[in-house]
mmCIF file of the N, C-alpha and C atoms, coordinates in Angstrom:
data_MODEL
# 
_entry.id   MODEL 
# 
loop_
_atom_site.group_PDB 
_atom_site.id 
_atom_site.type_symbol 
_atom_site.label_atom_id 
_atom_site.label_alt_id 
_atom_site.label_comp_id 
_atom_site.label_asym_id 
_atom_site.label_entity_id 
_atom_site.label_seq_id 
_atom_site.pdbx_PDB_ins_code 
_atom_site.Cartn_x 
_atom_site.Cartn_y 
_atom_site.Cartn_z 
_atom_site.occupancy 
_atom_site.B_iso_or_equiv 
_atom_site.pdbx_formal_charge 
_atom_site.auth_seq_id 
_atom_site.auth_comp_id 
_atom_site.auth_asym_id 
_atom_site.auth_atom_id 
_atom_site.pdbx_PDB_model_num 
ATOM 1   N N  . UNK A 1 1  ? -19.048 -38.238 23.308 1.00 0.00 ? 1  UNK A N  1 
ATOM 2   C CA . UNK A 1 1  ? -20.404 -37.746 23.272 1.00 0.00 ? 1  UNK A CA 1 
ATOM 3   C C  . UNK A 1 1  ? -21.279 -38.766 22.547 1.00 0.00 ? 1  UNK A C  1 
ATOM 4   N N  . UNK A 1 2  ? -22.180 -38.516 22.820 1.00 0.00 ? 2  UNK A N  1 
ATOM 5   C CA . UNK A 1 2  ? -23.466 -39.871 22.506 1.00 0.00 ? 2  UNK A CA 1 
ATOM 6   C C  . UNK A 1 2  ? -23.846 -40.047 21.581 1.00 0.00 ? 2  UNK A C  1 
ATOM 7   N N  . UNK A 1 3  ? -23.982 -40.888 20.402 1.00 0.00 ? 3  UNK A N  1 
ATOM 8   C CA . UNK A 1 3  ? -24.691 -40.143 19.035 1.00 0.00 ? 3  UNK A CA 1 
ATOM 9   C C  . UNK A 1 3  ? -26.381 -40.014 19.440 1.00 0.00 ? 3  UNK A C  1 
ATOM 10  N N  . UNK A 1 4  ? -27.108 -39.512 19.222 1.00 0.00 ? 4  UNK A N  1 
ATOM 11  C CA . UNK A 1 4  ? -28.733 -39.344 19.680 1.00 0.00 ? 4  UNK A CA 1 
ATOM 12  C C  . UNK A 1 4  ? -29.607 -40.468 18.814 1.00 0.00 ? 4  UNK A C  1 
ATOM 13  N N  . UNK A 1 5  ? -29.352 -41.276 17.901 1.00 0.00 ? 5  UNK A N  1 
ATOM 14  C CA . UNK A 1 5  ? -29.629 -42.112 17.125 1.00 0.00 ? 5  UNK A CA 1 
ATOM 15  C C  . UNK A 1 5  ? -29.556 -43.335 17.698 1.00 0.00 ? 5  UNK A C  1 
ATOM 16  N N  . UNK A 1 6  ? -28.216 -43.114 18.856 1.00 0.00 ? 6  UNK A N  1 
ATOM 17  C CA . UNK A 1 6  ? -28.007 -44.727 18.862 1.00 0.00 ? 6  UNK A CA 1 
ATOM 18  C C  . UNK A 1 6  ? -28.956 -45.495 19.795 1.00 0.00 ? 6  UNK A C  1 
ATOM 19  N N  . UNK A 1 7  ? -28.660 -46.909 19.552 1.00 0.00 ? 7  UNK A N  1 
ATOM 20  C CA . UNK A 1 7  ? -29.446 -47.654 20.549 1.00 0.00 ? 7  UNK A CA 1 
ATOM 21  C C  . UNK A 1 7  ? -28.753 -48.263 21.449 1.00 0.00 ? 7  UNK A C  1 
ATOM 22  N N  . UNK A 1 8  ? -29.411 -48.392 22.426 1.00 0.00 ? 8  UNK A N  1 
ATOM 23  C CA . UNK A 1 8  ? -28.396 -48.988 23.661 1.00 0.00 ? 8  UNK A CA 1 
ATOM 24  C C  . UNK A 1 8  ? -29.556 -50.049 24.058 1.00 0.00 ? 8  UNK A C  1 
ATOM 25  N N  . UNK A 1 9  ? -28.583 -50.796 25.037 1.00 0.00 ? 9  UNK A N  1 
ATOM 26  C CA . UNK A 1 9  ? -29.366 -52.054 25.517 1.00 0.00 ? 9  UNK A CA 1 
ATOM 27  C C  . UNK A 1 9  ? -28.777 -51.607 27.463 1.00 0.00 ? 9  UNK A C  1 
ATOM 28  N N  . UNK A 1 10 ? -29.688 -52.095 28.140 1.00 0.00 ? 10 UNK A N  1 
ATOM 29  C CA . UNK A 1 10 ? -29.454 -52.072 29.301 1.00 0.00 ? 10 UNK A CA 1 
ATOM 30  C C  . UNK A 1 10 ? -30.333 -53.237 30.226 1.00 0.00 ? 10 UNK A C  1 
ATOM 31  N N  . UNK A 1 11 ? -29.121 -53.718 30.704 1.00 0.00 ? 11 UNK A N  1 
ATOM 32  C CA . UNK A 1 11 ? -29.564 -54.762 31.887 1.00 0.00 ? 11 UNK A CA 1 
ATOM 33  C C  . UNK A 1 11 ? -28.811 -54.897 33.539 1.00 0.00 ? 11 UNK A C  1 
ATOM 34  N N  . UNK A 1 12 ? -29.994 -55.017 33.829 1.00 0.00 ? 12 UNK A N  1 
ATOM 35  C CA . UNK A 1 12 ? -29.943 -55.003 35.368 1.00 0.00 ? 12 UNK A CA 1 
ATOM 36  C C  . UNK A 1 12 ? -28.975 -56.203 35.515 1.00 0.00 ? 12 UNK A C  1 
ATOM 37  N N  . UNK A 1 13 ? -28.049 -56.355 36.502 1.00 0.00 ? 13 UNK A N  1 
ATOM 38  C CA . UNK A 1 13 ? -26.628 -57.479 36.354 1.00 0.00 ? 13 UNK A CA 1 
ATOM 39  C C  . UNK A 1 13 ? -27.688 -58.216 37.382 1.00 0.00 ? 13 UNK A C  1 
ATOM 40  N N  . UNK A 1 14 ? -28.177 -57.546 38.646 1.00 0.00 ? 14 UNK A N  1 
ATOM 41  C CA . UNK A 1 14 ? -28.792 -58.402 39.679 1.00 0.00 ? 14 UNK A CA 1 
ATOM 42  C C  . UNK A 1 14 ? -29.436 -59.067 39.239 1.00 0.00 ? 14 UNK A C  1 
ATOM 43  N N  . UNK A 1 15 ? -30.475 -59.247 38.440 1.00 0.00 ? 15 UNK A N  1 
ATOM 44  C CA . UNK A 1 15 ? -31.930 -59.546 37.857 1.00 0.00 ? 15 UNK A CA 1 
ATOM 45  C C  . UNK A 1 15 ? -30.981 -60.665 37.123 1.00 0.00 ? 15 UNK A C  1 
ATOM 46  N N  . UNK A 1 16 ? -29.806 -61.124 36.811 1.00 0.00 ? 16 UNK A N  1 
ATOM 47  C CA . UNK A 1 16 ? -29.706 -61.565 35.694 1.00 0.00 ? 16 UNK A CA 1 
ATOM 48  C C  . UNK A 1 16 ? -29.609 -62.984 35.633 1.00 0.00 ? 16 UNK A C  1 
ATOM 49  N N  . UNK A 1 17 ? -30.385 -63.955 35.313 1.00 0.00 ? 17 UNK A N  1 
ATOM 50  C CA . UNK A 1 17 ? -29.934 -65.366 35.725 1.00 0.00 ? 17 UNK A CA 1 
ATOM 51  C C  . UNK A 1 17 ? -28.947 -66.115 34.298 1.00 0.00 ? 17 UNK A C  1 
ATOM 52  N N  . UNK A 1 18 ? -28.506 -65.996 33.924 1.00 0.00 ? 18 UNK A N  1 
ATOM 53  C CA . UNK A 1 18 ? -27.573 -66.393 33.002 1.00 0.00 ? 18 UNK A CA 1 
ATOM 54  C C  . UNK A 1 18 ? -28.491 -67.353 31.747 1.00 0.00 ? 18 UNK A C  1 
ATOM 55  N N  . UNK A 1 19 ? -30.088 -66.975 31.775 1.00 0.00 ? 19 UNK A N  1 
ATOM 56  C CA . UNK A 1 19 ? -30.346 -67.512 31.069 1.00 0.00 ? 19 UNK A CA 1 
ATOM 57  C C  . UNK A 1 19 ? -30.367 -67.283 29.064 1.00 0.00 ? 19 UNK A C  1 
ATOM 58  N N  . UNK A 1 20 ? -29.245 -66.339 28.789 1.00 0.00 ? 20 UNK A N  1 
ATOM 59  C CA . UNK A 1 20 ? -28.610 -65.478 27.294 1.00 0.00 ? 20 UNK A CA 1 
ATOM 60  C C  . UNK A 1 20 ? -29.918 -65.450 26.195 1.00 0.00 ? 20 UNK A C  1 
ATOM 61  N N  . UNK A 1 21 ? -31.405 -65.211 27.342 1.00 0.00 ? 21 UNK A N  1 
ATOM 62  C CA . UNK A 1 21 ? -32.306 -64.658 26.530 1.00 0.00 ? 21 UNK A CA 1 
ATOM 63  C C  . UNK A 1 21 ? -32.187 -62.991 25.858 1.00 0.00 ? 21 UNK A C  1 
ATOM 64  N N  . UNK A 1 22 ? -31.550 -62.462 26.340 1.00 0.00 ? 22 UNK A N  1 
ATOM 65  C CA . UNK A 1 22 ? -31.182 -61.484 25.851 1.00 0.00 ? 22 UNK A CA 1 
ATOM 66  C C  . UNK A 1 22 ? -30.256 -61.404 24.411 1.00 0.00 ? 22 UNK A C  1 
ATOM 67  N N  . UNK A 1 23 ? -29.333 -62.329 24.954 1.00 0.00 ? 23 UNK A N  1 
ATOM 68  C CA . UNK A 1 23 ? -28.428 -62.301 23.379 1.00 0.00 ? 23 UNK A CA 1 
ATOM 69  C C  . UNK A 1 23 ? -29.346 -63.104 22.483 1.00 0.00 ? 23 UNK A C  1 
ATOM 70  N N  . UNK A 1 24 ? -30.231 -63.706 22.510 1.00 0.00 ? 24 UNK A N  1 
ATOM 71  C CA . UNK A 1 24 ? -31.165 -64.283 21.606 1.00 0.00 ? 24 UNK A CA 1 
ATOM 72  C C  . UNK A 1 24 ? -31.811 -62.981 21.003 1.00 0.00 ? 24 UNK A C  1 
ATOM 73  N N  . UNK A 1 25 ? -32.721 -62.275 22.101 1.00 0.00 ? 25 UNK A N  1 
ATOM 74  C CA . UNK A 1 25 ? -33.628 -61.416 21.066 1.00 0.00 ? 25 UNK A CA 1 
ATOM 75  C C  . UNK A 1 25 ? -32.868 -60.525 20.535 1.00 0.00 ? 25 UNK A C  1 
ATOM 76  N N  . UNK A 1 26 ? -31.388 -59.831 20.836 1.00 0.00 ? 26 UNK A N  1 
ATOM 77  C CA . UNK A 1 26 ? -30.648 -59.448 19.927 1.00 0.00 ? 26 UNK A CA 1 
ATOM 78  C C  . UNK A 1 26 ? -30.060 -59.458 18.754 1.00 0.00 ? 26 UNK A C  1 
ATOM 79  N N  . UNK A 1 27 ? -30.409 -60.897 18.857 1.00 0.00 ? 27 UNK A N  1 
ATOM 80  C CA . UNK A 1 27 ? -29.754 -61.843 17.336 1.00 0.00 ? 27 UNK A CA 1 
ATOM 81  C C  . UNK A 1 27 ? -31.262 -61.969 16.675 1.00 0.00 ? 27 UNK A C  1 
ATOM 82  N N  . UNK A 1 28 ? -32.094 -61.753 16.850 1.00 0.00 ? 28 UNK A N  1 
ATOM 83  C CA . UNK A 1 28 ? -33.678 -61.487 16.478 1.00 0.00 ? 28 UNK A CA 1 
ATOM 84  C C  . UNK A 1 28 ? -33.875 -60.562 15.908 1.00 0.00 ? 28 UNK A C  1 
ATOM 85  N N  . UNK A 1 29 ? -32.715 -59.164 16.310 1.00 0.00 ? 29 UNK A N  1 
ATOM 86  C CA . UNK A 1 29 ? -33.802 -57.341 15.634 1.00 0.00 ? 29 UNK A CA 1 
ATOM 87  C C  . UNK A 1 29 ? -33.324 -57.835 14.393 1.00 0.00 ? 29 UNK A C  1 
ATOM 88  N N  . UNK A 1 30 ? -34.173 -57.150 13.394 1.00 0.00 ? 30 UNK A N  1 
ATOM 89  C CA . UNK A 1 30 ? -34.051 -57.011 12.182 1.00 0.00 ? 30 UNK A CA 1 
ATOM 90  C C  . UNK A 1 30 ? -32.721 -56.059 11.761 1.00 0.00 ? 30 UNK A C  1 
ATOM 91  N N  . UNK A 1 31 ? -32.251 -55.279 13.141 1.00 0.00 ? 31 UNK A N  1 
ATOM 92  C CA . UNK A 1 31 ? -31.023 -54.063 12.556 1.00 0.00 ? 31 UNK A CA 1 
ATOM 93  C C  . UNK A 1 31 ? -29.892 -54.647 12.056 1.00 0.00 ? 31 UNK A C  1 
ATOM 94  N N  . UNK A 1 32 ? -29.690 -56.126 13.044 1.00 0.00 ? 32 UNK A N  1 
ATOM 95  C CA . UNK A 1 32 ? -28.642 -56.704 13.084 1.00 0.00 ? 32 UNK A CA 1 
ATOM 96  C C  . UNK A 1 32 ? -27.880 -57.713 12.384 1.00 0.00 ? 32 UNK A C  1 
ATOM 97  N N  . UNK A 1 33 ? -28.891 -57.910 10.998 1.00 0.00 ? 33 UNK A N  1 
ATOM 98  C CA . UNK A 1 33 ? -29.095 -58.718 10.181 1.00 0.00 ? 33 UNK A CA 1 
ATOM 99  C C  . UNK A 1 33 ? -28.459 -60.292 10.980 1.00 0.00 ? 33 UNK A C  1 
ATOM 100 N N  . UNK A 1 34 ? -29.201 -60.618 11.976 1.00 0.00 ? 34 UNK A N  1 
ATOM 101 C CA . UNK A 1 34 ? -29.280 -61.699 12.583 1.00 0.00 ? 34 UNK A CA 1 
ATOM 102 C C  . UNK A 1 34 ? -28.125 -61.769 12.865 1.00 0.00 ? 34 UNK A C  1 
ATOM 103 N N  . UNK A 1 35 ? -26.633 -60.889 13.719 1.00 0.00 ? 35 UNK A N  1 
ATOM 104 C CA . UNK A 1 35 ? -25.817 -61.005 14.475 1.00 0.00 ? 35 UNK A CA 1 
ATOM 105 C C  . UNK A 1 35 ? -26.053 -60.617 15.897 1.00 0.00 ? 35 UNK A C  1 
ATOM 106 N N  . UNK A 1 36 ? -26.052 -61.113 17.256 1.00 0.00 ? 36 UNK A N  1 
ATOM 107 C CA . UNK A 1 36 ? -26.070 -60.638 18.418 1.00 0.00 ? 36 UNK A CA 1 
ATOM 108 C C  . UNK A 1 36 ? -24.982 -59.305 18.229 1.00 0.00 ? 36 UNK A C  1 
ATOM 109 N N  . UNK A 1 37 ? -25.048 -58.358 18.933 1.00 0.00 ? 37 UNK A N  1 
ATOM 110 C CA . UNK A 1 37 ? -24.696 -57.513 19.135 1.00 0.00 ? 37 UNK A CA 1 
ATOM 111 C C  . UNK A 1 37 ? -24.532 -57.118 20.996 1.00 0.00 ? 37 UNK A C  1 
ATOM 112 N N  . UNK A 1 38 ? -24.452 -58.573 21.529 1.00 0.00 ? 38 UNK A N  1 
ATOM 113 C CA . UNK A 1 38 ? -24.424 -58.728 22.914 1.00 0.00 ? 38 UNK A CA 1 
ATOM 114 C C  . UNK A 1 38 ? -22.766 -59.574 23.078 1.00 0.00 ? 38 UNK A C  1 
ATOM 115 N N  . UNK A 1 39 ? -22.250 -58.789 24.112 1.00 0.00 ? 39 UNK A N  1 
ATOM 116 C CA . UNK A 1 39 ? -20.811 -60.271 24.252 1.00 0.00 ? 39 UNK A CA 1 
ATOM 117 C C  . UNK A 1 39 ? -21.384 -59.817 25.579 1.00 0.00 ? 39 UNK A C  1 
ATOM 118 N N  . UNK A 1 40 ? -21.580 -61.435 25.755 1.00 0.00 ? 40 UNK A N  1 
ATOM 119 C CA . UNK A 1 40 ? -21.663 -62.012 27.539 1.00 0.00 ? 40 UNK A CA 1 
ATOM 120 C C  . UNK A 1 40 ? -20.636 -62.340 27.887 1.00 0.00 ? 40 UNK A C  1 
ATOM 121 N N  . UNK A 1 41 ? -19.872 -62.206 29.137 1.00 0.00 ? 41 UNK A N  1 
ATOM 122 C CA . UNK A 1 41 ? -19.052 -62.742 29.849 1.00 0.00 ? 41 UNK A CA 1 
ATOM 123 C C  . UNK A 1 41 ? -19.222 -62.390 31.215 1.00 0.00 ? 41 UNK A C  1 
ATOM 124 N N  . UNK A 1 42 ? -18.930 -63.722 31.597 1.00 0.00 ? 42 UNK A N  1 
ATOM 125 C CA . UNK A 1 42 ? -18.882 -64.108 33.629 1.00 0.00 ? 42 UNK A CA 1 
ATOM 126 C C  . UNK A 1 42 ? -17.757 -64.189 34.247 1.00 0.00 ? 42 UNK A C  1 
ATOM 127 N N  . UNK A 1 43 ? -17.922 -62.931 35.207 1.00 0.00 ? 43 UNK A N  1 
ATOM 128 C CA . UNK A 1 43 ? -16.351 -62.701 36.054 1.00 0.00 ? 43 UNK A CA 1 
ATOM 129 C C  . UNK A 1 43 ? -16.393 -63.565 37.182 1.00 0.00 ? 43 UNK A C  1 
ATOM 130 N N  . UNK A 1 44 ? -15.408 -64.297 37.796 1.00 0.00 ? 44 UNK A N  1 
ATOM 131 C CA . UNK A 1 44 ? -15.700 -64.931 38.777 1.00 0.00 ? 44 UNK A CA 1 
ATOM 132 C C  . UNK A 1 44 ? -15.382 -64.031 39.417 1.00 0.00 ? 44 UNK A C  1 
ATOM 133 N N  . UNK A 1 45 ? -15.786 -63.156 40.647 1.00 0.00 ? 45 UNK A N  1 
ATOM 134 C CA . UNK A 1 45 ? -15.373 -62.241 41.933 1.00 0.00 ? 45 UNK A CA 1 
ATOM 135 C C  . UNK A 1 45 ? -14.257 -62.586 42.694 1.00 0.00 ? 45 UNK A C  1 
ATOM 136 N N  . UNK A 1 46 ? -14.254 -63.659 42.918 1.00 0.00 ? 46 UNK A N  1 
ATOM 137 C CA . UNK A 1 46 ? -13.596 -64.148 44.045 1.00 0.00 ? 46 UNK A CA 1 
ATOM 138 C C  . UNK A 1 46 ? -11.914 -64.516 43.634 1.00 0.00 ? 46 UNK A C  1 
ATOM 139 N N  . UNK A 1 47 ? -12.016 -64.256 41.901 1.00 0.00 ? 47 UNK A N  1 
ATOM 140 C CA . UNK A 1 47 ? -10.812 -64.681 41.489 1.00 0.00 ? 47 UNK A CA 1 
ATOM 141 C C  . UNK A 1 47 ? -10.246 -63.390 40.455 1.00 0.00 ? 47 UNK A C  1 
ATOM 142 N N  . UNK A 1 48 ? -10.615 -62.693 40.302 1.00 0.00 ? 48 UNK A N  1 
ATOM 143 C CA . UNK A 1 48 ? -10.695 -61.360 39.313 1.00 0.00 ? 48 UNK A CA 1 
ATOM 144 C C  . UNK A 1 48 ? -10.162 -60.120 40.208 1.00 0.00 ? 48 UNK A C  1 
ATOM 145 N N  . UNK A 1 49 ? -9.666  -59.149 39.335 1.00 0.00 ? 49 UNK A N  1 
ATOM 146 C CA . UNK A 1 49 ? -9.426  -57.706 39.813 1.00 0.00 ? 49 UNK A CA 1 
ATOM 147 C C  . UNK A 1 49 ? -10.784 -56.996 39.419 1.00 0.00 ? 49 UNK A C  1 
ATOM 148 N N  . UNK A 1 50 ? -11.636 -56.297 40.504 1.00 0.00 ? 50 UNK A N  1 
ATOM 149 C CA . UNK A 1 50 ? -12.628 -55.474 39.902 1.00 0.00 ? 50 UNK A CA 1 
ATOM 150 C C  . UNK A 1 50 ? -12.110 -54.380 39.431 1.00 0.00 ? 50 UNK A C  1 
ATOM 151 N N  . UNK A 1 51 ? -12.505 -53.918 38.121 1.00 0.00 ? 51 UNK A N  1 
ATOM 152 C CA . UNK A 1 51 ? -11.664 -52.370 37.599 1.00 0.00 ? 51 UNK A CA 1 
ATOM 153 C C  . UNK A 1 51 ? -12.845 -51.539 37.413 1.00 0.00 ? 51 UNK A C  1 
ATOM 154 N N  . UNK A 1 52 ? -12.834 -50.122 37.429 1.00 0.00 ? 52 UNK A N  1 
ATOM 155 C CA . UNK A 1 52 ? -13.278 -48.730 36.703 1.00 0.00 ? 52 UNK A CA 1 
ATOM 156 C C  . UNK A 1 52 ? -12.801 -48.093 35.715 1.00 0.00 ? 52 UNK A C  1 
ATOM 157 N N  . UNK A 1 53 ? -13.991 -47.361 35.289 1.00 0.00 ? 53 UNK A N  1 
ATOM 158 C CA . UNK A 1 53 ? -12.943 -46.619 33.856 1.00 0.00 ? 53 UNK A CA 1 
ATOM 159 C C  . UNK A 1 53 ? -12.500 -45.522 34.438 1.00 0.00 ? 53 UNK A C  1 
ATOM 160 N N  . UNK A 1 54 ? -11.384 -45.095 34.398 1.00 0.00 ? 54 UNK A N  1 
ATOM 161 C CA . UNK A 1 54 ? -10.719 -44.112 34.420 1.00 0.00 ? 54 UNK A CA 1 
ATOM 162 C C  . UNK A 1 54 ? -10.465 -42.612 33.782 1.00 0.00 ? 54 UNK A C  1 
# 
C-alpha cells in the first residue's frame, strides 16, 4: 500500500532521449540532500528477457 506522503517521479520511456536530465534535477531537490534518487539503466531489447511483476 502507498504511503500518501510519498513522492514519486514518473517518466514517459517513449519521450525519453537518454539525455539523464532528469537524474540531474533529482540530484538538485533539496529532499535529497544532493543524492539522485534516479538509477537509469538501458535494456538492449534485442538481447534481454522482457519480465513482469508477478
Amino acid at each position: 500500500m502507498p504511503v500518501p506522503d510519498a513522492l514519486e517521479f514518473f517518466l514517459d520511456p517513449g519521450r525519453c532521449i537518454g539525455c539523464q536530465a532528469c537524474i540531474q534535477a533529482c540530484t538538485e531537490c533539496d529532499t535529497h540532500k544532493g543524492q539522485s534518487m534516479i538509477q537509469l539503466d538501458y535494456v538492449d531489447r534485442a538481447h534481454s528477457t522482457q519480465t513482469v511483476p508477478v
